[in-house]
BAFI-526493 format. One record per residue (C-alpha): y, x, z; residue in three letters. Coordinates in steps of 0.05 Angstrom, whole numbers. Each point is the difference from the previous one (the first is absolute). Last residue first. Example, Ala and Ser with C-alpha at 12.3 -4.5 7.8 and 13.67 -1.06 7.14 Angstrom:
2
+--------+--------+--------+------+
!      Y !      X !      Z ! resn !
+--------+--------+--------+------+
!    -21 !    273 !    143 !  SER !
!    -69 !    -27 !     13 !  ALA !
+--------+--------+--------+------+
This chain:
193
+--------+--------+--------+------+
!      Y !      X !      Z ! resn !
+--------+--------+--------+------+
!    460 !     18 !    162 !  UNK !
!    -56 !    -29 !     -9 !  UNK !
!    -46 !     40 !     36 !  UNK !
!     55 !     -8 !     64 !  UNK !
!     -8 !    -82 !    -14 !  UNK !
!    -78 !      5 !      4 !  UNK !
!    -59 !     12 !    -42 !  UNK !
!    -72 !     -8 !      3 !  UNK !
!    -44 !      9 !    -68 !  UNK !
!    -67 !    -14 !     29 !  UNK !
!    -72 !     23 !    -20 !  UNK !
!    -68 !    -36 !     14 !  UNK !
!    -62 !      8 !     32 !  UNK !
!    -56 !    -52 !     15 !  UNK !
!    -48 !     -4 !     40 !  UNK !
!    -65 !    -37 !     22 !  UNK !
!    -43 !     -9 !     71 !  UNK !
!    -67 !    -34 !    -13 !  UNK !
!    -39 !     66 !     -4 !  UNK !
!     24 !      8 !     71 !  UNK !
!      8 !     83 !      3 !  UNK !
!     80 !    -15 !     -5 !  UNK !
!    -11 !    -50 !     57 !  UNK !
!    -10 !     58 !     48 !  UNK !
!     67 !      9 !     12 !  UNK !
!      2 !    -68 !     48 !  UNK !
!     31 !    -63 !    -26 !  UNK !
!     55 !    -43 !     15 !  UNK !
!     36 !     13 !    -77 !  UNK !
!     50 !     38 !     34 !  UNK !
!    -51 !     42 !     44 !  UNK !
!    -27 !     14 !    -65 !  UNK !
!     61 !     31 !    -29 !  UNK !
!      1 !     44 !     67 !  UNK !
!    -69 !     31 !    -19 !  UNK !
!     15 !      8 !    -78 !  UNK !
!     64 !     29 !     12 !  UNK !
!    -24 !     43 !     62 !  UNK !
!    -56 !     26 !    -49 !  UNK !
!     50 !     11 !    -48 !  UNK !
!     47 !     40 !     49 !  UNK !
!     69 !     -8 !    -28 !  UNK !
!     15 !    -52 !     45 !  UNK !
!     70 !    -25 !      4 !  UNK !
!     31 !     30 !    -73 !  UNK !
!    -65 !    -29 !    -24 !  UNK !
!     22 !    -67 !     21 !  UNK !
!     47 !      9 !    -62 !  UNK !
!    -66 !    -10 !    -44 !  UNK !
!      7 !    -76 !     18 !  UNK !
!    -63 !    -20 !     57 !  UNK !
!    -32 !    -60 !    -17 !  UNK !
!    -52 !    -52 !     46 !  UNK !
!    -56 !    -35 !      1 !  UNK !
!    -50 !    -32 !     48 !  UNK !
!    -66 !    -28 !     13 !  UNK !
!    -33 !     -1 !    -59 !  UNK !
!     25 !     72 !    -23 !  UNK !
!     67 !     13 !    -40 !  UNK !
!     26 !     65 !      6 !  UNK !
!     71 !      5 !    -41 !  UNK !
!     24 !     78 !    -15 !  UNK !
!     64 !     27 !    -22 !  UNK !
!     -2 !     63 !    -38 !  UNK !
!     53 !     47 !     -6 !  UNK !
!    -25 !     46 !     55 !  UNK !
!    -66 !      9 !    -25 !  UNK !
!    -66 !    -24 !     15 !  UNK !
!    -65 !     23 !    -46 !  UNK !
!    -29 !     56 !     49 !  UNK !
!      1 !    -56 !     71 !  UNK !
!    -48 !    -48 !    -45 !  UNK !
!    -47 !     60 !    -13 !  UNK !
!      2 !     14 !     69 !  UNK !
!    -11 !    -71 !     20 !  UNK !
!    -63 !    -11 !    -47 !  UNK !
!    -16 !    -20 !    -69 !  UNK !
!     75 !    -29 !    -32 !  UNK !
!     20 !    -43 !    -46 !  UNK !
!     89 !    -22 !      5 !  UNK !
!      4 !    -63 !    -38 !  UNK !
!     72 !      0 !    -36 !  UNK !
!     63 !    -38 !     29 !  UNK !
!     55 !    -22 !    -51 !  UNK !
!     60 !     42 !     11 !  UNK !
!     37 !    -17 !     54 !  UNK !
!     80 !     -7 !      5 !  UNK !
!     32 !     22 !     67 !  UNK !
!     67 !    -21 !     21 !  UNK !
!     29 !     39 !     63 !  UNK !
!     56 !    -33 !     28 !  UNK !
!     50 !     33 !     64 !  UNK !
!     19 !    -44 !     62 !  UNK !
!     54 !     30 !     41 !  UNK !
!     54 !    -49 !    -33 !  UNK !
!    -55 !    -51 !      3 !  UNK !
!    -12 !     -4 !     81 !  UNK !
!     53 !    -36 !     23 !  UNK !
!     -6 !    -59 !    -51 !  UNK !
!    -78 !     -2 !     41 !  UNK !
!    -69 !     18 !    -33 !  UNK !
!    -53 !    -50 !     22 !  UNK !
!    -47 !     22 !     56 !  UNK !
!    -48 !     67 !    -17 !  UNK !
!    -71 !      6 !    -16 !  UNK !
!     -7 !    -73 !    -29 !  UNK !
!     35 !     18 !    -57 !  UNK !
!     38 !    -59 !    -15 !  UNK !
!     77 !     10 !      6 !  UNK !
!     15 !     61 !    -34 !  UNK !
!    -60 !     17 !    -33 !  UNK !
!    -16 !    -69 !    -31 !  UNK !
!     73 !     -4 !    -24 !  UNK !
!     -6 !     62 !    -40 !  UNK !
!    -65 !    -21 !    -24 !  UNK !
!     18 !    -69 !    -29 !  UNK !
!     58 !     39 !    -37 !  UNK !
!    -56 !     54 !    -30 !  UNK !
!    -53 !    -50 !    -13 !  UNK !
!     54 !    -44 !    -37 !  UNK !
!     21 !     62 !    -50 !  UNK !
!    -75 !     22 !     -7 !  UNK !
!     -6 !    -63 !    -28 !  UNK !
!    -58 !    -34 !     31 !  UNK !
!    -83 !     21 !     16 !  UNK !
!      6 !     70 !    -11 !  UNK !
!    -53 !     24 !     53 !  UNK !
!     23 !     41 !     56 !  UNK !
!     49 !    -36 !     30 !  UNK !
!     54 !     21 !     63 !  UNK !
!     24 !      4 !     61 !  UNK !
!     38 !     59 !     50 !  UNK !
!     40 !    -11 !     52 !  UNK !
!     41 !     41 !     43 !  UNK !
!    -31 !     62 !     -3 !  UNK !
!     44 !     68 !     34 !  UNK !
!     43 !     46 !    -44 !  UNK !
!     58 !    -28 !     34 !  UNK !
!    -18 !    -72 !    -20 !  UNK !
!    -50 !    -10 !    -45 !  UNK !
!    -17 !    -59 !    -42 !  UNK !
!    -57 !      5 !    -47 !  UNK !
!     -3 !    -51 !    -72 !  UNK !
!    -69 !      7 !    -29 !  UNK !
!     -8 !    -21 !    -70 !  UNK !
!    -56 !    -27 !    -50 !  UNK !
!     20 !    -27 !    -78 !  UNK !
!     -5 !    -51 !    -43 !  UNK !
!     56 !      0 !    -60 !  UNK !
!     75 !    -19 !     14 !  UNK !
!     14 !     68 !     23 !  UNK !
!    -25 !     36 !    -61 !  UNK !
!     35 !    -51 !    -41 !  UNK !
!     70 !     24 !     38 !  UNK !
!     25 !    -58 !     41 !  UNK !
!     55 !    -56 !    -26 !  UNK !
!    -58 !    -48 !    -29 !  UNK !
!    -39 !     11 !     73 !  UNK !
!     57 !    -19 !     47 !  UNK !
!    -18 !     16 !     71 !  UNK !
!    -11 !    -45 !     49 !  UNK !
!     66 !    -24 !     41 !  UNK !
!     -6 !     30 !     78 !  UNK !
!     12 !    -52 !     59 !  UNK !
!     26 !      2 !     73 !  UNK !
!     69 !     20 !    -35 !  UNK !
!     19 !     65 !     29 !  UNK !
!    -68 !     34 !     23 !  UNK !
!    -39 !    -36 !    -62 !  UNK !
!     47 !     18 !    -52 !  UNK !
!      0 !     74 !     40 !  UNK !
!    -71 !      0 !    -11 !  UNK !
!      1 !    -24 !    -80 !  UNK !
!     53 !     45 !    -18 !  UNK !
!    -36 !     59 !     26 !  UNK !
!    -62 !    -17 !    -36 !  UNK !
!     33 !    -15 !    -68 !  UNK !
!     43 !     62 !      2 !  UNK !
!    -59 !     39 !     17 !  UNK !
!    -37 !    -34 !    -60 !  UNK !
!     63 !     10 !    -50 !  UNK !
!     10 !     72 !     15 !  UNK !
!    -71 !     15 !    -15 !  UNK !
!      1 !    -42 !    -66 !  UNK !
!     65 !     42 !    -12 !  UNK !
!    -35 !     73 !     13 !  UNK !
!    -65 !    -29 !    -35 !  UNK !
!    -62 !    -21 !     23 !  UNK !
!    -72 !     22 !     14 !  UNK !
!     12 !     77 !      7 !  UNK !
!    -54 !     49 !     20 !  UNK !
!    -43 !    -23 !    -62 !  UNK !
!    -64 !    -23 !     14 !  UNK !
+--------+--------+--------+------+
């Protein structure tokens, strides 16, 4: 995959877009939906985002897709509002707090089926720029590549992403346990700039 999924202006235009729709919601109690026939195609077409919030370098809120299932546009502006006042990891963000509040849009590339043998092979064919989803019967969850930055330890990747998902870090030996891996081009008003 190619290590950038949009455009400098498509870029611009989905921070824009998740920015406007917080402080919409902050100042009005509302945020309008984006406006598909005034969007770049590419932003109009499916697509998967994350929006993160962080304040002082710290998480603040962090929700996302990973399938395309709407306009990449709409998943974006639903996501920024999901992260600020529904991520159930935090309480609602308050007019106070958005000044502080920086926005980190993340756009996935579809996720790919990551086959492995064992846990050491598994641990050989992570990088840093992947992302990872474990889905198991009784659980699933995502880490974005950025959580690399956290835990640059695969095997404490793998064992914390489990922990996530509710599971112990033997579940990558179940043979019903799957993942995926996918790419992100992330960006942020300073990469804009």
């Amino acid at each position: 995959m190619e290590k950038t999924i949009l455009d400098h202006e498509e870029k611009r235009n989905l921070l824009d877009l998740a920015e406007r729709a917080i402080e919409e919601a902050l100042t009005l109690g509302r945020a309008t939906p984006p406006d598909l026939a005034l969007l770049p195609p590419r932003l109009a077409a499916p697509g998967a985002s994350f929006v993160t919030l962080t304040q002082d370098g710290r998480l603040r809120g962090c929700i996302g897709s990973l399938e395309p299932r709407r306009p990449l546009a709409e998943d974006t502006h639903q996501n920024a509002l999901a992260a600020a006042f529904r991520d159930p990891r935090f309480p609602p963000l308050a007019a106070h707090e958005w000044p502080r509040t920086d926005v980190e849009v993340s756009v996935l590339s579809p996720p790919e089926p990551l086959f492995y043998e064992d846990l050491n092979e598994l641990v050989q064919k992570l990088t840093p720029e992947m992302g990872l989803v474990l889905e198991h019967p009784r659980g699933r969850a995502t880490y974005l590549p950025q959580v690399w930055e956290q835990l640059p330890d695969p095997e404490l990747f793998l064992a914390s992403l489990a922990q996530k998902a509710g599971l112990s870090p033997a579940v990558y030996t179940d043979r019903a346990t799957r993942l995926l891996h996918y790419k992100v081009d992330k960006f942020t008003r300073d990469d804009l700039a």
